[in-house]
C-alpha positions in Angstrom: 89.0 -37.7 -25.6 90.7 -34.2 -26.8 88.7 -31.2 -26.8 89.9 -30.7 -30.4 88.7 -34.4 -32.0 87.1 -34.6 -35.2 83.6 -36.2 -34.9 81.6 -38.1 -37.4 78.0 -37.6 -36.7 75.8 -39.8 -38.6 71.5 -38.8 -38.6 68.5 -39.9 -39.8 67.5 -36.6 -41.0 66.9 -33.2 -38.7 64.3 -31.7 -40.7 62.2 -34.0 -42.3 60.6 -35.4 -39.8 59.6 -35.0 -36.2 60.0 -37.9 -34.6 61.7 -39.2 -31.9 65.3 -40.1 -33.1 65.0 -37.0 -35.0 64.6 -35.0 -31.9 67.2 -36.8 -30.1 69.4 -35.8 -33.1 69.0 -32.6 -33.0 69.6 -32.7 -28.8 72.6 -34.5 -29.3 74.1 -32.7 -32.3 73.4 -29.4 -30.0 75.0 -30.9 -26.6 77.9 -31.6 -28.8 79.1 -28.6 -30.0 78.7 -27.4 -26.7 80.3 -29.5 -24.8 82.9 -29.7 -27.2 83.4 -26.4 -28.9 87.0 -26.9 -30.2 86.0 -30.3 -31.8 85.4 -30.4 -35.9 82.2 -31.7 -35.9 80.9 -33.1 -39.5 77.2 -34.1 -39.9 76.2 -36.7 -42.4 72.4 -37.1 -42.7 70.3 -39.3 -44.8 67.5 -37.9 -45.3 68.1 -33.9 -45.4 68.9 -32.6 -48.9 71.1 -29.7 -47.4 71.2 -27.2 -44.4 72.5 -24.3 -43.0 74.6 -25.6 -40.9 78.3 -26.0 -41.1 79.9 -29.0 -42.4 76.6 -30.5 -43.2 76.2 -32.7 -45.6 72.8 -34.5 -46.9 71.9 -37.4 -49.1 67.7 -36.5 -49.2 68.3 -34.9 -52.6 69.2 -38.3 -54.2 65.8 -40.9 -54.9 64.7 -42.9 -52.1 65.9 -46.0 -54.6 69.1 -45.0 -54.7 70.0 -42.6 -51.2 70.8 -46.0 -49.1 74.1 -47.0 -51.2 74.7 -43.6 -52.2 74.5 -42.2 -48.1 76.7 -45.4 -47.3 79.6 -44.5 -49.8 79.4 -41.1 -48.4 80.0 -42.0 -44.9 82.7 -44.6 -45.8 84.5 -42.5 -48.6 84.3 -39.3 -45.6 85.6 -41.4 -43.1 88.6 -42.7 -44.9 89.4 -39.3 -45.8 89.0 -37.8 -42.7 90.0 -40.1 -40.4 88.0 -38.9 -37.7 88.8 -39.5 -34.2 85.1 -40.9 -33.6 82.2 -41.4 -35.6 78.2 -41.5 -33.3 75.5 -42.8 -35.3 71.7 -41.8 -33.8 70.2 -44.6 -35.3 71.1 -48.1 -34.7 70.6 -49.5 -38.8 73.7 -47.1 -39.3 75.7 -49.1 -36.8 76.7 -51.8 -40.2 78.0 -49.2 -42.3 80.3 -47.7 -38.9 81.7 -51.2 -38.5 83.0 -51.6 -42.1 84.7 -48.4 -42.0 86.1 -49.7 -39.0 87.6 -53.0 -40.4 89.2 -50.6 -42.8 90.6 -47.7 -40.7 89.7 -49.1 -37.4 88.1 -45.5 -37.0 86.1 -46.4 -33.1 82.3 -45.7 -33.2 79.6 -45.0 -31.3 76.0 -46.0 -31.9 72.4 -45.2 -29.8 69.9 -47.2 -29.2 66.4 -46.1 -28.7 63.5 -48.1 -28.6 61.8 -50.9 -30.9 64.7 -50.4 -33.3 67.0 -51.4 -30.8 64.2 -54.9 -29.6 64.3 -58.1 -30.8 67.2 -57.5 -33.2 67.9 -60.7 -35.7 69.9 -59.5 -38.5 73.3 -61.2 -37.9 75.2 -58.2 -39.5 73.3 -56.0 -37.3 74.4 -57.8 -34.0 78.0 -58.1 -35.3 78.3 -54.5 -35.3 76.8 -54.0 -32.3 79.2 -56.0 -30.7 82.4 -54.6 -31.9 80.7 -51.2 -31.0 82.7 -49.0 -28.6 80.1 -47.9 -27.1 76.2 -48.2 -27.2 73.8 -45.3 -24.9 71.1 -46.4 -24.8 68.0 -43.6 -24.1 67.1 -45.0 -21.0 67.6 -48.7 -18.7 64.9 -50.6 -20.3 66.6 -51.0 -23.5 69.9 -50.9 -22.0 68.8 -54.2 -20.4 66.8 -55.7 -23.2 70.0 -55.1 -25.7 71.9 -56.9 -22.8 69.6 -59.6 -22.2 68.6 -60.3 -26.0 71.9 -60.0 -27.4 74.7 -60.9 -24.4 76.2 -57.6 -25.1 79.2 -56.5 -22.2 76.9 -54.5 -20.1 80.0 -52.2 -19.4 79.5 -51.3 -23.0 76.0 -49.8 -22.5 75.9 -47.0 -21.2 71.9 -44.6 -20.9 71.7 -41.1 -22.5 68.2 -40.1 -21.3 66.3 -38.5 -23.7 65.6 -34.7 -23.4 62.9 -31.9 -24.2 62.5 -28.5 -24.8 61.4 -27.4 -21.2 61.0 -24.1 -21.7 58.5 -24.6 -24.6 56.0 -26.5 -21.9 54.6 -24.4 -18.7 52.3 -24.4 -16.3 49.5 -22.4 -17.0 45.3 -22.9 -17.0 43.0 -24.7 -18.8 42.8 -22.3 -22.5 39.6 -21.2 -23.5 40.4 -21.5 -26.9 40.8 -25.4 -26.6 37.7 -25.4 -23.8 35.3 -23.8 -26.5 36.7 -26.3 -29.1 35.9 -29.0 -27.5 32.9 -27.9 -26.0 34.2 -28.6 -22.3 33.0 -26.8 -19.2 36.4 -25.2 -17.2 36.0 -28.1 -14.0 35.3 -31.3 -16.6 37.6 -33.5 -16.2 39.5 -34.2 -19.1 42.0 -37.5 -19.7 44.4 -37.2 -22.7 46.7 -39.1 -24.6 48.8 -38.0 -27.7 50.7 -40.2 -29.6 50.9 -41.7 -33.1 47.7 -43.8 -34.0 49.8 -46.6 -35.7 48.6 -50.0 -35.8 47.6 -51.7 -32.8 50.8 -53.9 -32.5 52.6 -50.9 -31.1 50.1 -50.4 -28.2 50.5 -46.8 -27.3 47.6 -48.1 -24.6 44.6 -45.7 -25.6 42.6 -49.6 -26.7 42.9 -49.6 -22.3 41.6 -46.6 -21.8 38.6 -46.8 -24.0 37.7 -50.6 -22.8 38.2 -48.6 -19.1 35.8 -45.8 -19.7 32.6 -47.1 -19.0 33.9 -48.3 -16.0 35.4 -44.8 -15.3 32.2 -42.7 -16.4 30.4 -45.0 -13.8 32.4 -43.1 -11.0 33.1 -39.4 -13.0 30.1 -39.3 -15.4 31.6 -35.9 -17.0 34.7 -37.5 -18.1 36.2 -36.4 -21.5 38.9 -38.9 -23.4 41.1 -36.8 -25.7 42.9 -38.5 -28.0 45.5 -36.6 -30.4 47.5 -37.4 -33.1 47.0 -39.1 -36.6 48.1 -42.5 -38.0 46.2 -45.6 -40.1 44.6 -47.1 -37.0 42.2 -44.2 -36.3 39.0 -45.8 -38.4 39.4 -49.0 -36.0 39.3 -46.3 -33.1 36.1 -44.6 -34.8 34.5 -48.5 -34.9 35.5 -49.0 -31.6 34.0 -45.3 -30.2 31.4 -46.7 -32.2 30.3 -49.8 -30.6 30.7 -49.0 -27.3 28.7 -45.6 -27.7 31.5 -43.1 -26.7 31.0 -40.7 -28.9 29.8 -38.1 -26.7 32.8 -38.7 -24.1 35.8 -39.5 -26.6 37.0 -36.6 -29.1 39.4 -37.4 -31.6 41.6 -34.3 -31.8 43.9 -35.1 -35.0 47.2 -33.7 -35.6 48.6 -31.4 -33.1 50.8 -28.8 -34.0 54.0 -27.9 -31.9 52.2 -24.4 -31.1 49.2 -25.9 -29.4 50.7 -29.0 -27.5 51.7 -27.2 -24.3 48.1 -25.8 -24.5 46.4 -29.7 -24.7 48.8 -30.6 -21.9 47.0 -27.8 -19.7 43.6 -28.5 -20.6 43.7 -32.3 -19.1 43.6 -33.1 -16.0 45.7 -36.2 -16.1 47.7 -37.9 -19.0 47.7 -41.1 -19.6 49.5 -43.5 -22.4 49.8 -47.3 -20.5 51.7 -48.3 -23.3 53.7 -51.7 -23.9 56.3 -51.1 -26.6 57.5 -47.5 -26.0 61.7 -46.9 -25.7 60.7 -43.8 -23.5 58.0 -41.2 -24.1 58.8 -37.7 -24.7 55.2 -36.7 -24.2 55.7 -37.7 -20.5 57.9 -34.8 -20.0 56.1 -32.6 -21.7 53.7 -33.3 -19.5 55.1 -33.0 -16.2 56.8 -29.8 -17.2 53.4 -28.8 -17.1 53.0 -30.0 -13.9 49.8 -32.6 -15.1 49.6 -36.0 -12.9 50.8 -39.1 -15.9 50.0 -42.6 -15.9 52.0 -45.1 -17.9 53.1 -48.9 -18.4 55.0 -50.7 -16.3 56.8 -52.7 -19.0 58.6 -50.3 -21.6 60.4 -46.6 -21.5 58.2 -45.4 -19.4 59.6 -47.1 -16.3 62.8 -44.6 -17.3 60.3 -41.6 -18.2 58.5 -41.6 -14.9 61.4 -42.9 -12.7 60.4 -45.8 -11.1 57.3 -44.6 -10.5 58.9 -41.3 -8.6 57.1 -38.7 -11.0 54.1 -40.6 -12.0 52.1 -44.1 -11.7 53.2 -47.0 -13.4 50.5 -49.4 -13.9 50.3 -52.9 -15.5 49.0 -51.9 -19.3 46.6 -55.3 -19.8 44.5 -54.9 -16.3 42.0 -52.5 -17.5 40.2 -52.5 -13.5 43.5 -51.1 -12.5 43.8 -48.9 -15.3 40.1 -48.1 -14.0 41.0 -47.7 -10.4 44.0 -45.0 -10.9 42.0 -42.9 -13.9 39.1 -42.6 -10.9 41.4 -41.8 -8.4 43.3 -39.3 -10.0 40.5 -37.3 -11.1 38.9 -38.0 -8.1 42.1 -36.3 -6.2 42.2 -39.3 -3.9 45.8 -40.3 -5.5 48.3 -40.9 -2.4 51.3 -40.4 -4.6 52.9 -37.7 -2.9 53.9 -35.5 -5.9 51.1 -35.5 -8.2 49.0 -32.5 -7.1 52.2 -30.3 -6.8 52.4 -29.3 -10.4 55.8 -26.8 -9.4 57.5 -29.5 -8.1 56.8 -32.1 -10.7 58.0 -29.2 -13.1 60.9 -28.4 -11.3 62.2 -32.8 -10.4 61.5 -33.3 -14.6 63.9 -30.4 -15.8 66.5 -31.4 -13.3 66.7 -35.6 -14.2 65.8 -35.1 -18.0 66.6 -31.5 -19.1 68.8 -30.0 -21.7 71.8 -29.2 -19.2 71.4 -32.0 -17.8 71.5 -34.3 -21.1 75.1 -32.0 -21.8 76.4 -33.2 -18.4 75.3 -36.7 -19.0 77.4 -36.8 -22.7 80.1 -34.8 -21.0 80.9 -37.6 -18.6 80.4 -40.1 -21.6 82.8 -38.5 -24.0 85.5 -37.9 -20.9 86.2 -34.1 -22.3 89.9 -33.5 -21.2 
């Protein structure tokens, strides 16, 4: 592709929300212009009313009842305008509205597929466009392989994107007093931490595992302190289930963490763990590694991709809570034979070079074949 292509780049929304495709927007949209900084680049987003940015255009100032129709006659009406030379979508839903524009310009598209969005797909409109897609990355192999296994896609066609992160926003440093006063830790207890979304059970981030582990783990590190941040619907079913099982003094429900403080919960644990089942990859697990902390998660989503095979953390099976058990224990216990996980530096240093920013640039470079 020429250096000097007109892109279509079609968002969720970059400052809305933080989530995950949001982030990965904002990456890409980055790596993009410089990779390519000759190209026209025009950003269509749903969700943003406007922005700063040039050739930016948003649909979040129209009501929600309307902005769907209204950001789809945008990107068709652009696109036979402009006639760009390709047009990436960052979510997958936007994939139908790329596929009509190309039965009427045959303009070629890209699309990226992330996680549960991309799982168990049944909308025949959906598939169709997936098909004719150009190309799909994918954010890492486990949904490469579940989009070609659940819909016979060419696998030729996939290609992964690993997610990045914002290394140099997460260091190594000690545990901060501010957070050890807080939460009313000494500096040597040993502290496990997960942070995700609380969301409904169904999307099993894993922390149910840990809490049906801990009084098996407390047996063997009596001092053990569960953290649990973020916020979400589900957390009064964790407060019944703290509850019942007479946690309280061992489980602390942090809340919402702000951007400003994560590095610092990263540094106050001692090992992160989120055994999740339906995760498309797991920021959080680089964030943690940048700062050098040991991280257990599932063997059967993202986090296979996240953690490498199992190169820059333990992958365990999410449902058997003894081994679950058995890992916590030995982690904190510093009994771990995984020959990485005490050597924060070099956990650091392996992390930025598979799944940082320069290395996401190289990794689109090759896709977009710059010449």
């Amino acid at each position: 592709m020429r250096h000097s292509a007109r892109f279509h780049l079609w968002i969720p929304d970059l400052f809305q929300t933080k989530g995950g495709i949001q982030a990965y927007s904002g990456y890409f949209l980055q790596a993009l212009q410089q990779v390519a900084p000759q190209a026209k680049i025009e950003v269509f987003s749903k969700h943003d009313p406007r922005s700063n940015l040039p050739n930016f255009r948003g649909a979040g100032a129209y009501p929600k009842s309307i902005r769907t129709p209204i950001f789809a006659a945008q990107l068709l009406s652009y696109g036979l305008w402009q006639r760009p030379d390709l047009v990436i979508t960052t979510h997958l839903n936007f994939t139908e509205a790329a596929y009509q524009l190309w039965r009427l310009a045959k303009i070629p598209y890209w699309t990226i597929a992330h996680g549960i969005e991309a799982w168990d797909i049944t909308r025949p409109s959906l598939q169709n466009a997936l098909h004719h897609a150009d190309r799909i990355l994918a954010v890492g192999h486990y949904t490469r392989d579940r989009l070609i296994q659940e819909q016979s896609i060419d696998p030729s066609k996939i290609a992964v994107l690993y997610n990045t992160f914002a290394a140099e926003q997460f260091q190594i440093a000690p545990k901060p007093k501010h957070l050890l006063q807080r939460y009313q830790l000494e500096p040597d207890q040993p502290v496990i931490l997960t942070v995700c979304r609380l969301a409904d059970p169904q999307r099993a981030k894993g922390y149910d595992q840990i809490l049906a582990a801990l009084p098996q783990i407390r047996r063997e590190v009596p001092n053990v302190r569960y953290i649990l941040a973020g916020k979400g619907a589900d957390r009064s079913r964790i407060e019944a289930i703290i509850a019942e099982r007479e946690l309280q003094n061992c489980v602390t429900l942090a809340g919402f963490v702000s951007e400003d403080e994560l590095c610092d919960h990263y540094n106050l644990c001692d090992v992160f763990a989120m055994p999740s089942q339906r995760e498309g990859f797991g920021v959080v697990y680089l964030e943690a590694l940048a700062c050098g902390k040991p991280v257990l998660g599932g063997n059967r989503d993202g986090a296979i991709d996240a953690l490498q095979k199992g190169e820059l953390g333990l992958l365990i099976d999410p449902d058997n809570i003894d081994q679950i058990t058995q890992t916590l224990v030995e982690i904190l216990q510093h009994r771990s034979l995984h020959p990485l996980l005490y050597q924060p530096e070099q956990l650091r240093q392996k992390t930025i070079e598979r799944f940082g920013f320069e290395s996401f640039m190289r990794s689109l470079n090759s896709h977009l074949n710059l010449s």
